[in-house]
C-alpha positions in Angstrom: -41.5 -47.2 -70.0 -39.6 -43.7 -68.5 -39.9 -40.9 -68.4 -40.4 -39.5 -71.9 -41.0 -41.9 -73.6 -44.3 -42.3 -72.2 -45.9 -39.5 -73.6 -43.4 -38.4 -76.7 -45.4 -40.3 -79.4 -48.4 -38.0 -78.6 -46.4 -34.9 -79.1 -46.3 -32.8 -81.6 -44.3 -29.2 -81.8 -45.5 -27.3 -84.4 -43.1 -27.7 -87.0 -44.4 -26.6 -90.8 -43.2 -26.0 -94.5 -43.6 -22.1 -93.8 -40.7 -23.2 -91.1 -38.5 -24.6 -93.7 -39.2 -22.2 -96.6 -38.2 -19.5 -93.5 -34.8 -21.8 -92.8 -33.4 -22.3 -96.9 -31.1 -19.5 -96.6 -29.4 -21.9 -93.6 -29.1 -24.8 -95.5 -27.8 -22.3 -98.5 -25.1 -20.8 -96.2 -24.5 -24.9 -95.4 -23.5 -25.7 -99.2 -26.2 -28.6 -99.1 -27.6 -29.2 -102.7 -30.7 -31.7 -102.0 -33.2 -32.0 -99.2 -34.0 -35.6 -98.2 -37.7 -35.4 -96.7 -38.8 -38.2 -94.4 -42.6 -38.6 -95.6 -44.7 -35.7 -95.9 -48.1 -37.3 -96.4 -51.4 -37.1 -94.6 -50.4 -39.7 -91.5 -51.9 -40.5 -88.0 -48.3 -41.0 -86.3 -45.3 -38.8 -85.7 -43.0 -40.6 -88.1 -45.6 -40.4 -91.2 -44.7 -44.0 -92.4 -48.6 -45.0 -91.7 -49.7 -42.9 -94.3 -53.8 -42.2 -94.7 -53.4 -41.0 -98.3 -50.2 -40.4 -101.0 -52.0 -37.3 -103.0 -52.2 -35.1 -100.1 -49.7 -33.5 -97.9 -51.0 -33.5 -93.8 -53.0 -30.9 -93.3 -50.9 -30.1 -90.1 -47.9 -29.0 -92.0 -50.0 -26.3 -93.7 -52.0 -22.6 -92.4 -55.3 -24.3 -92.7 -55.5 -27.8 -91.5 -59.9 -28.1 -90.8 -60.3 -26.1 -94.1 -58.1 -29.1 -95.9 -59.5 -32.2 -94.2 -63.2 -30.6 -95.5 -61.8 -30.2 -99.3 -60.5 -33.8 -98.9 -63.9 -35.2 -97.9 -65.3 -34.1 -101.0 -62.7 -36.3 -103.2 -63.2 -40.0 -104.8 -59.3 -40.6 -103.5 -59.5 -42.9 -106.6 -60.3 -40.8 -109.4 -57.4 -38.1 -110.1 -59.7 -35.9 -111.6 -61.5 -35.1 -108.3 -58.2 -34.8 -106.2 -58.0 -30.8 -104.7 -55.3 -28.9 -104.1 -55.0 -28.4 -100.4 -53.4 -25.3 -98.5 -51.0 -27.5 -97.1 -50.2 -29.1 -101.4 -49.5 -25.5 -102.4 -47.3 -24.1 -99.8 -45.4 -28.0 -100.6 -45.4 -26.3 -104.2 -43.9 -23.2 -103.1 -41.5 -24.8 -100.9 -40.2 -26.7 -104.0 -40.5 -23.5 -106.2 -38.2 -21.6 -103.7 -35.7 -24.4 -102.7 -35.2 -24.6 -107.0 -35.0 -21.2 -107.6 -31.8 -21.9 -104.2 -30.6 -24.2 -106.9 -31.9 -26.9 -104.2 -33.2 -30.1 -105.3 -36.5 -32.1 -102.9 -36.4 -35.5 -102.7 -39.3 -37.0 -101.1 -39.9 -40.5 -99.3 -42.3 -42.8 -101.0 -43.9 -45.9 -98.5 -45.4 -48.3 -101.1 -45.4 -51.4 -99.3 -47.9 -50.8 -96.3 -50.0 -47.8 -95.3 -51.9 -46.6 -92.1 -55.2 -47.9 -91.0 -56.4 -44.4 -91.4 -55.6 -44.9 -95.1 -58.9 -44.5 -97.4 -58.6 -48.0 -98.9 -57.9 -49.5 -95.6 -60.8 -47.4 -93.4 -63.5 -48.7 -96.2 -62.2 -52.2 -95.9 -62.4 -52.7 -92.3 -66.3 -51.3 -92.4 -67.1 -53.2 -95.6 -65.1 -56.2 -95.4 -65.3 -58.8 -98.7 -67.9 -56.0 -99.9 -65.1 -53.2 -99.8 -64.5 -52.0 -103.4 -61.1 -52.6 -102.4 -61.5 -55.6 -100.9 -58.4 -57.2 -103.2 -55.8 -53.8 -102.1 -54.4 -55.4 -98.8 -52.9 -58.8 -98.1 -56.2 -59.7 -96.0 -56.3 -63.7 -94.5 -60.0 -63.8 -93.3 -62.8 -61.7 -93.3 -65.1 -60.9 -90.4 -67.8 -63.6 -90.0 -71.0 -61.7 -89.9 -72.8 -64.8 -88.0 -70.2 -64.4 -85.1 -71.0 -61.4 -83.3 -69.2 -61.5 -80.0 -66.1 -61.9 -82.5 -63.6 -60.7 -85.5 -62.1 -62.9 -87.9 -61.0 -59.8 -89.6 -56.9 -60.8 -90.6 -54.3 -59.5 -92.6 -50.6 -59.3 -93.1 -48.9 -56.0 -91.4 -45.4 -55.0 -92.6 -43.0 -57.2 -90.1 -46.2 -58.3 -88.0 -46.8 -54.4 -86.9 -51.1 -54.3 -87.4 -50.7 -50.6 -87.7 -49.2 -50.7 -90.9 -51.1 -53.3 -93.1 -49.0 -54.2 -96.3 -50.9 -53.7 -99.5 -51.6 -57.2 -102.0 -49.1 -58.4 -104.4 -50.6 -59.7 -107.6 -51.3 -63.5 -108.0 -47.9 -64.5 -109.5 -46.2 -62.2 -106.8 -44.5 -60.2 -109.6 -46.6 -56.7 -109.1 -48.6 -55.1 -106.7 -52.4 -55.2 -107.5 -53.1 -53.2 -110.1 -55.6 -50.8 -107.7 -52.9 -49.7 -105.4 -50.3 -49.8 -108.1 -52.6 -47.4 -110.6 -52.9 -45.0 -107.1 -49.5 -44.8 -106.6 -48.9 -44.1 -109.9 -51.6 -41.3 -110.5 -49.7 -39.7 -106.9 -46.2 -40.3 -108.4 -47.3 -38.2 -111.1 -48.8 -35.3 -108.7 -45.9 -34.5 -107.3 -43.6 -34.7 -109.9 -45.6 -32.8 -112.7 -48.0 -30.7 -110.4 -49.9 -28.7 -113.4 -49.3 -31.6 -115.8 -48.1 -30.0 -118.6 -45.3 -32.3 -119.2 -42.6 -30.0 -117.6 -41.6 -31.5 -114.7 -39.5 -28.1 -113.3 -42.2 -27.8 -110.5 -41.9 -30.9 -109.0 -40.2 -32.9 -106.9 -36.6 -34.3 -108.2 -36.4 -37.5 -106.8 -37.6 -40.2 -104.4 -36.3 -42.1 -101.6 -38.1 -45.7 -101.7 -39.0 -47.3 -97.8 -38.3 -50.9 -97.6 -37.6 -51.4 -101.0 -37.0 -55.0 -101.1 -40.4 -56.0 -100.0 -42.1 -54.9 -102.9 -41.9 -57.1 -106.1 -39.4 -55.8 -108.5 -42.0 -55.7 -111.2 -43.8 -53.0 -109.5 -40.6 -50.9 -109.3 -39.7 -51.5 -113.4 -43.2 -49.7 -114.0 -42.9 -46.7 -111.4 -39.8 -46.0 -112.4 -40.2 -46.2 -116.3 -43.6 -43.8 -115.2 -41.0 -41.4 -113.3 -38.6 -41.7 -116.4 -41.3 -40.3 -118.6 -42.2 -37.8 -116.4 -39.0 -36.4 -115.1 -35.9 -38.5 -117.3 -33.3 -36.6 -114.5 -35.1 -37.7 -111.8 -33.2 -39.7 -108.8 -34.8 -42.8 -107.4 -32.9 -44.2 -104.2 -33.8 -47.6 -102.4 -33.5 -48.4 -98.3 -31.8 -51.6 -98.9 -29.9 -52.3 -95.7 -28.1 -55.4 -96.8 -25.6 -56.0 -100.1 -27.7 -54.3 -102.8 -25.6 -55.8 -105.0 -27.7 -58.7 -105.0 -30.4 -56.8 -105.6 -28.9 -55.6 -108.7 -28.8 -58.9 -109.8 -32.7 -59.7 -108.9 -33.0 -56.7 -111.4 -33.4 -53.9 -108.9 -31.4 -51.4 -110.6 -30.9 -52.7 -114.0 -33.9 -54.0 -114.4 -35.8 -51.7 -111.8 -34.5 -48.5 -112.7 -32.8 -47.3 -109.9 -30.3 -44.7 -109.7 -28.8 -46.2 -106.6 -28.8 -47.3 -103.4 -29.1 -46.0 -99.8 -25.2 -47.6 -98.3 -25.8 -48.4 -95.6 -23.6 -51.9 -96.4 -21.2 -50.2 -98.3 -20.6 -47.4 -96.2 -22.4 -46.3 -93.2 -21.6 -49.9 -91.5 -17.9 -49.7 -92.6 -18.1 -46.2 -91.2 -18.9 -46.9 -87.6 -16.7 -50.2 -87.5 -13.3 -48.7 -88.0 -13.5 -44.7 -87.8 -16.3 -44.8 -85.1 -15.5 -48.0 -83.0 -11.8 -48.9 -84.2 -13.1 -52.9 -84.0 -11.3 -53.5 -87.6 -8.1 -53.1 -89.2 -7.5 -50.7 -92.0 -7.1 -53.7 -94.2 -10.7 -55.0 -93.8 -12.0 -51.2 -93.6 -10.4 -50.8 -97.1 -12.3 -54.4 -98.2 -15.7 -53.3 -96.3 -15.6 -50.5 -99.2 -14.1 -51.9 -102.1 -16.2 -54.7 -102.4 -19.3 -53.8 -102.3 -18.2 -50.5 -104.5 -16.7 -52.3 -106.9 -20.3 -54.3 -107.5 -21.8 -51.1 -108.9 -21.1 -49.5 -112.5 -19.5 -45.9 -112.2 -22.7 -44.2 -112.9 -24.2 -46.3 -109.7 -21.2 -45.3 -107.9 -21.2 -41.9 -108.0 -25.2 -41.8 -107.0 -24.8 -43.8 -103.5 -26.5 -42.5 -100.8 -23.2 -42.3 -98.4 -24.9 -41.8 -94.4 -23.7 -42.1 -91.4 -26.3 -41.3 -89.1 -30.5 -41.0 -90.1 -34.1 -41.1 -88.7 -33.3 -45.0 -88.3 -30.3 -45.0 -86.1 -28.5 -42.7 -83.3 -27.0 -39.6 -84.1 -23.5 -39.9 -85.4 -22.2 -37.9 -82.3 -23.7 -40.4 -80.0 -22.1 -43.5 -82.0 -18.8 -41.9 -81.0 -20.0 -41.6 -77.2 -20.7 -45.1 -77.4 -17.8 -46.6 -79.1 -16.9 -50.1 -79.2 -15.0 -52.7 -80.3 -16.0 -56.1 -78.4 -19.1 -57.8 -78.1 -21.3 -56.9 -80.8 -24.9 -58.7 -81.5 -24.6 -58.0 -85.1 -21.1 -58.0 -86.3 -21.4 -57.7 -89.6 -23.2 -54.3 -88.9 -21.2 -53.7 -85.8 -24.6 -53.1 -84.2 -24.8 -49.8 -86.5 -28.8 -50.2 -85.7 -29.4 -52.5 -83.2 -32.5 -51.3 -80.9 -31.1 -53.8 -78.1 -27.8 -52.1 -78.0 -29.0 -48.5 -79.7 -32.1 -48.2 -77.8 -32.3 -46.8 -74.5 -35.6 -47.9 -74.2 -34.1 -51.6 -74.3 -30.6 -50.5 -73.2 -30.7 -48.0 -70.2 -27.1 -48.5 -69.8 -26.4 -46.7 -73.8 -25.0 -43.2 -73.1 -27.1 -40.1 -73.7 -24.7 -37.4 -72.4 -23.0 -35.1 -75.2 -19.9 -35.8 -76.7 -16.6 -34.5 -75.6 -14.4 -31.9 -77.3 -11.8 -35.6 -78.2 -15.3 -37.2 -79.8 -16.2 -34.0 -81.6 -12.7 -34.6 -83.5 -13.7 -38.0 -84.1 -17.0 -37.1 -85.5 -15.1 -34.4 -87.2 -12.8 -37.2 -89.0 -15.6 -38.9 -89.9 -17.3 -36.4 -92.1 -14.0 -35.6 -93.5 -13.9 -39.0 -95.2 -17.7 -38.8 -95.9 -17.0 -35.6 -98.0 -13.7 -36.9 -99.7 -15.3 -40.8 -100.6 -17.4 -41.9 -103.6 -20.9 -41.0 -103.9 -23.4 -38.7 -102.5 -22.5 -37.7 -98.8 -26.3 -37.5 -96.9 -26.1 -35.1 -93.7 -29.0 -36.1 -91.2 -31.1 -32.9 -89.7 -28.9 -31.2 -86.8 -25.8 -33.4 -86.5 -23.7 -30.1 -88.3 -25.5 -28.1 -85.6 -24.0 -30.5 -82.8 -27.0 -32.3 -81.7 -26.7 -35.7 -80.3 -29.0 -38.8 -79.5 -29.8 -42.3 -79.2 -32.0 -44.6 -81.5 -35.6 -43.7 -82.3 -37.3 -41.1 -80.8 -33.8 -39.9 -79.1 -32.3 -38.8 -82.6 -35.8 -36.6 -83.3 -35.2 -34.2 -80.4 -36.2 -30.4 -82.0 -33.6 -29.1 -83.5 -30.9 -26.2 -81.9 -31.0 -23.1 -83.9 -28.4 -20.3 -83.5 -31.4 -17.8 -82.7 -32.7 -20.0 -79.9 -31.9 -20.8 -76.7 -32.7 -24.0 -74.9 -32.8 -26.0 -71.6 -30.0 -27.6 -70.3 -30.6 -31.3 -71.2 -29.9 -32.8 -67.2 -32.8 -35.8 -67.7 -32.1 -39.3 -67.8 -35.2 -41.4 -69.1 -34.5 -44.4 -66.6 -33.0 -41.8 -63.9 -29.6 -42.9 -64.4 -26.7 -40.4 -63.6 -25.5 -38.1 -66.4 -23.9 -34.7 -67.0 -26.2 -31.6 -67.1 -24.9 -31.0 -70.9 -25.7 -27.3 -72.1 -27.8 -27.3 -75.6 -26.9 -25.2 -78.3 -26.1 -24.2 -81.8 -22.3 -25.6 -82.3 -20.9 -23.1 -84.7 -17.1 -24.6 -84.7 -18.9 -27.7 -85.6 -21.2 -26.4 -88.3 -18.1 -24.3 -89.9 -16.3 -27.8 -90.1 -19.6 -29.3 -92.2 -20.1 -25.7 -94.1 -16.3 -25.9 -95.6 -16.2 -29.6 -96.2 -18.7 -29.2 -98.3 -17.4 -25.9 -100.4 -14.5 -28.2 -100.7 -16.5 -30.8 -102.6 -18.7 -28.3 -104.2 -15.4 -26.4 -105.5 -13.6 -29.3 -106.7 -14.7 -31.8 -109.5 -12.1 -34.6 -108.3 -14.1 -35.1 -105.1 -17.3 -35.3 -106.7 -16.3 -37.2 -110.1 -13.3 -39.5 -109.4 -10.3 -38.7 -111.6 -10.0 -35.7 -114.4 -10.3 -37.7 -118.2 -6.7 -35.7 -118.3 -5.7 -38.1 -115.4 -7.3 -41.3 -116.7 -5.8 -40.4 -120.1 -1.9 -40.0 -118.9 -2.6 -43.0 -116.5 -3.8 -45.4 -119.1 -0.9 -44.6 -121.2 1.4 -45.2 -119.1 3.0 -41.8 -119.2 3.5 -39.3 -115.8 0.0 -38.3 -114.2 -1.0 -38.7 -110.8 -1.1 -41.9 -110.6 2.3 -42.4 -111.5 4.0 -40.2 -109.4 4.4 -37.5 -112.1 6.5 -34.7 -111.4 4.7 -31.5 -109.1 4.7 -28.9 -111.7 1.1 -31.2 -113.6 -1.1 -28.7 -112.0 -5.0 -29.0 -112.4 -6.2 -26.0 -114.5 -2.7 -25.7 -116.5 1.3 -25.9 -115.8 3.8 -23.8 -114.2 1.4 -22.0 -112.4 3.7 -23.2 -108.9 0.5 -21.9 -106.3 -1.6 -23.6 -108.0 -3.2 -26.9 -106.2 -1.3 -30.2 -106.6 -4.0 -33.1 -108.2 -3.2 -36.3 -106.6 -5.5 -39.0 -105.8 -6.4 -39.8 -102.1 -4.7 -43.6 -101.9 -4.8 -43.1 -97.7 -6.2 -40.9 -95.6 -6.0 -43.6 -92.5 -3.5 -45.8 -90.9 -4.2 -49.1 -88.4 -6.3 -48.0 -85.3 -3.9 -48.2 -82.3 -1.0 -45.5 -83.8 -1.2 -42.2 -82.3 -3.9 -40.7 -79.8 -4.9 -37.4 -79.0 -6.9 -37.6 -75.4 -8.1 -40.7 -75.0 -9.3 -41.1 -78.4 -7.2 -43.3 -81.0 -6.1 -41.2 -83.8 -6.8 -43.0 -87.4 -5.0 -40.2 -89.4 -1.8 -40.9 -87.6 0.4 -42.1 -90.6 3.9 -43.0 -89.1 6.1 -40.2 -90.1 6.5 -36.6 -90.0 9.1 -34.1 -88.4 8.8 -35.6 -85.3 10.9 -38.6 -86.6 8.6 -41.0 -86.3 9.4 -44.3 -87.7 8.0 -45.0 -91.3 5.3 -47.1 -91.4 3.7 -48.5 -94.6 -0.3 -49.2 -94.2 -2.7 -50.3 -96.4 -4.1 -47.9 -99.0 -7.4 -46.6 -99.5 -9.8 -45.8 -102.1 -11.2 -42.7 -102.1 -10.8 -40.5 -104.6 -9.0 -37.8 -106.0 -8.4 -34.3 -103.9 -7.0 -30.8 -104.8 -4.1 -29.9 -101.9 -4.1 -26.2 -100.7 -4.2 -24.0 -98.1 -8.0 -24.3 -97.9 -7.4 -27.8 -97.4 -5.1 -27.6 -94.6 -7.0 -25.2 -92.5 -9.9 -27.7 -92.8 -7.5 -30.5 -92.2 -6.2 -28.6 -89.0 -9.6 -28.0 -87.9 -10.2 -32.1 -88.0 -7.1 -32.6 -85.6 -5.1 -29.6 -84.6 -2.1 -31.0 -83.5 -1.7 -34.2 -86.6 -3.7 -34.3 -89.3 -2.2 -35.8 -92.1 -3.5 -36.9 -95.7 -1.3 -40.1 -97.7 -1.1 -39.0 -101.5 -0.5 -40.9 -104.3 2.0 -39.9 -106.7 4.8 -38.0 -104.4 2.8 -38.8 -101.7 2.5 -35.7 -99.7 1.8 -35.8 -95.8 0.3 -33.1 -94.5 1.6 -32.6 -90.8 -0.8 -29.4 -89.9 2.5 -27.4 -90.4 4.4 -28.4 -93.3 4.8 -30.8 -96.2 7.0 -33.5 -96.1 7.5 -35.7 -99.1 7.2 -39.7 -98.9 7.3 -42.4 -101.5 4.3 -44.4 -102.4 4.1 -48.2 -102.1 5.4 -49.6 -105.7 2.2 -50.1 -108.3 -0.2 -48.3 -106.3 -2.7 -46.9 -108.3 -6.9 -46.9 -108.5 -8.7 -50.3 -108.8 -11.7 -49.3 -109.8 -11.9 -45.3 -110.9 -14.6 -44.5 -112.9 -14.7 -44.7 -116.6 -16.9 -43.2 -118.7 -18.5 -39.5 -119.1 -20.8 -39.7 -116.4 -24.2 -40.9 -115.3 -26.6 -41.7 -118.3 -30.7 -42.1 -117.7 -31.5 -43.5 -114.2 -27.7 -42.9 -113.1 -28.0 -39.0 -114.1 -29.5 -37.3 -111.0 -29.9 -33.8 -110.6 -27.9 -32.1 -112.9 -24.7 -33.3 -115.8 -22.4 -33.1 -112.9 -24.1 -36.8 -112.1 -24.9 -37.1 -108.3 -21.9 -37.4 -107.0 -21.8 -33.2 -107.0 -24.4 -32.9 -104.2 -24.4 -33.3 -100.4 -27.9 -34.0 -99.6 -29.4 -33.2 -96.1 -31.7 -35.8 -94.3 -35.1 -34.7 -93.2 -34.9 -31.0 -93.4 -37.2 -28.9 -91.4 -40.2 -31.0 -91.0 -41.6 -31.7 -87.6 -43.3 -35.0 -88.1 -41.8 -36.3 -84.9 -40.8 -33.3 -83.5 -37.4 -33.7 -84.1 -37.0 -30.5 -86.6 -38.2 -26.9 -85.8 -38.5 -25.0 -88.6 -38.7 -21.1 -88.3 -39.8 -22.0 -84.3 
């Protein structure tokens, strides 16, 4: 193994929760709404998903980490009634009480299908064996053989074979965890989410995002989140489902389960990298990749998808865009969005480290456009509005660039390959392009909701709104009021790959005519939602592509050149497949607040250090 990676598991920087309560007025000037926190609990490795307990936070994130491991000691881990209240717990507590009173919402990770071996349960099993009092917790084949011993016979299942991370026992039928580790999760659940347990859930956490969803029985999930529904009936509970979730819907996963959602990867991240990122599709299929699996999902699902690009579990989107392409790929239908032997440079040396050029930066730039304008709720991972860049796992955990900080030129390849010696620093064009995206959201219902009822109404009744091309004086907000923004809903923001470039990198916003002359070209149309057009919006279009930047409308079908509009005609009976119907999320679909969760941008993994990929207040 080079280099690096050697030794980087064993590292840790010093992140802490005093570093992100001392970095919320950053993600407040950055518009986010939620923070997504990769897990928080006590945990042997850098990552955290080998957890040793759920009802503590680790003792290194806090001021006193000896003086918590001590009150720990003195706890039955079983018996809520004994748990303490760590230094580490209470600045967590504070954290949350300071992020709400930023109007921020915490979202925490939850790993219930395996744990550490440095977990309580697990630690006690391995010295007591079939005498362990929880002897029934983990999915255990053998037991050790006292009368052999030169030998251990000691076996047990570990989540995808990995014997660091034993899986916990699923009841006999296989419908439920056991009911010990199921009763301990749900005793932590409640920790977190009602702190002082006086039914108010206001200082606790506001949602959860569930690891590896689909390997724990559906059962469990109906009762955990019915148990979260009591506690906390806004709450928002998001699955990692990598694959079509709607088939998990129909194993009972949301309907049944209680979901609010779905990570999308499937219906969105994967779509993401095949056409904007790699160009390997045509618009056609892009358009399918979306509708399909969207169209699976009720509104009030809709509007909650967890929309990524890039996470803790894949490259950096900047480094997707340094390694486009279109040929060749191991896992099509994913277009090798996370494949380690193509993502990896531990398994790929060849996979480009370097940082992106100022032609990829528009890309990436394009590509959070659409994020920001599509269905659902757009996630942001830690540091790619900052400019950062990396490959797979640990590459996309590097500590992350403040604007106070200065840092080493990044010249090191792991394998000692050549590269560029790429300067490392706070991107401010870059973060300004994030920042006002998101205001633009934030300031406009029609991105976050889908259509205005006003819209839906005209549209339904056949007379002029903007879905039929009504005349331009329907302003949102009230009529005749000519500088007011135009309401028309986003039908295509992108054309075929192949039309138009801009240095060397293929120019998906190209639309076929402008002043320039160009020959009219129709293209498929997209589904995206509905967008307010103004001045706002074309400096932030300009900022996506300087010299063409163009948005298709519905209705009169404006095309925004970067200097002028010029009218077009939409394609005959164009108008939204599937917009949303209804008033809005109800129960499990209503996250965060009653504009549904489709109003907030939520930001991956914010200022912890578990891997020493985040450096809060450092």
């Amino acid at each position: 193994m080079g280099g690096v990676y050697g030794s980087v598991y064993d590292r840790r920087y010093g992140g802490d929760l005093q570093g992100v309560i001392g970095r919320l007025p950053y993600l407040n000037s950055l518009g986010v709404t939620a923070l997504y926190f990769n897990p928080v609990f006590s945990a042997r490795s850098l990552h955290k998903y080998d957890g040793s307990s759920y009802h503590h936070i680790d003792p290194n994130f806090g001021p006193d980490p000896s003086g918590d491991r001590q009150l720990i000691a003195q706890e039955d881990p079983t018996n809520p009634s004994t748990w303490r209240t760590t230094a580490a717990d209470s600045l967590f507590f504070a954290l949350v009480e300071k992020a709400h009173a930023r109007d921020l919402r915490v979202i925490i990770d939850g790993v219930f299908n395996h744990t550490g071996r440095d977990f309580f349960a697990f630690a006690d099993l391995v010295e007591d064996q079939a005498e362990s009092r929880y002897a029934d917790w983990y999915a255990v084949s053998s037991f050790d053989d006292p009368a052999m011993s030169d030998t251990s016979e000691f076996d047990y299942t570990g989540w995808w074979g990995v014997a660091s991370l034993p899986e916990f026992a699923n009841n006999e039928a296989g419908t439920n965890l056991q009911s010990g580790p199921k009763q301990y999760i749900l005793d932590a659940t409640e920790r977190w989410m009602d702190p002082n347990g006086n039914g108010d859930p206001s200082d606790g956490v506001d949602g959860w995002r569930l690891d590896v969803a689909e390997e724990v029985p559906v059962g469990f999930w109906q009762e955990w989140n019915a148990h979260v529904r009591d506690l906390s009936p806004a709450a928002y509970t998001v699955p990692e489902v990598w694959e079509d979730a709607s088939g998990y819907l129909e194993k009972g996963g949301f309907e049944k389960g209680g979901f609010s959602a779905t990570m999308n990867y499937h219906g969105f991240a994967c779509p993401v990298k095949g056409f904007l990122v790699d160009r390997a599709i045509e618009l056609s299929r892009f358009a399918e990749l979306l509708r399909e699996p969207r169209a699976a999902y009720p509104p009030r699902v809709r509007r909650g998808l967890q929309n990524l690009i890039g996470s803790h579990d894949t490259p950096r989107l900047a480094t997707m865009v340094v390694n486009r392409a279109d040929t060749g790929y191991a896992q099509p239908e994913r277009f090798d969005y996370d494949n380690g032997a193509i993502v990896d440079v531990r398994q790929n040396p060849d996979y480009k480290v370097r940082a992106p050029t100022a032609s990829e930066r528009r890309l990436q730039r394009l590509a959070v456009l659409f994020q920001m304008t599509y269905v659902g709720a757009p996630m942001v991972y830690h540091g790619d509005e900052a400019g950062m860049w990396g490959a797979y796992d640990p590459d996309d955990r590097k500590p992350m660039v403040w604007p106070d900080k200065t840092c080493d030129v990044e010249d090191n390849h792991p394998y000692g390959h050549d590269r560029p010696a790429d300067p490392v620093a706070f991107n401010d064009d870059l973060f300004a392009t994030y920042r006002d995206l998101i205001a633009l959201r934030r300031d406009h219902e029609a991105l976050r909701r889908g259509p205005t009822p006003a819209g839906r109404d005209r549209t339904a009744s056949g007379g002029p709104g903007p879905h039929r091309g009504g005349p331009a004086s329907r302003y949102v907000g009230g009529r005749g009021k000519k500088k007011a923004p135009r309401f028309r809903y986003v039908r295509s923001c992108l054309s075929a790959p192949g039309h138009g470039s801009q240095d060397g990198v293929e120019d998906p916003l190209h639309v076929g005519t402008h002043r320039g002359g160009e020959r009219h070209r129709r293209v498929p149309y997209l589904e995206t939602g509905p967008v307010l057009l103004g001045h706002r919006q074309e400096r932030l279009l300009r900022q996506v592509h300087p010299s063409r930047a163009h948005l298709v409308l519905a209705g009169t079908a404006d095309v925004l050149d970067g200097k002028s509009l010029v009218p077009q005609r939409k394609p005959d009976g164009v108008r939204p497949a599937d917009a949303d119907e209804g008033e809005g999320p109800a129960g499990a679909g209503r996250a965060f607040d009653a504009d549904g969760p489709g109003r907030h941008v939520v930001v991956q993994d914010v200022g912890r250090n578990r891997e020493g990929h985040f450096l809060p207040g450092i």
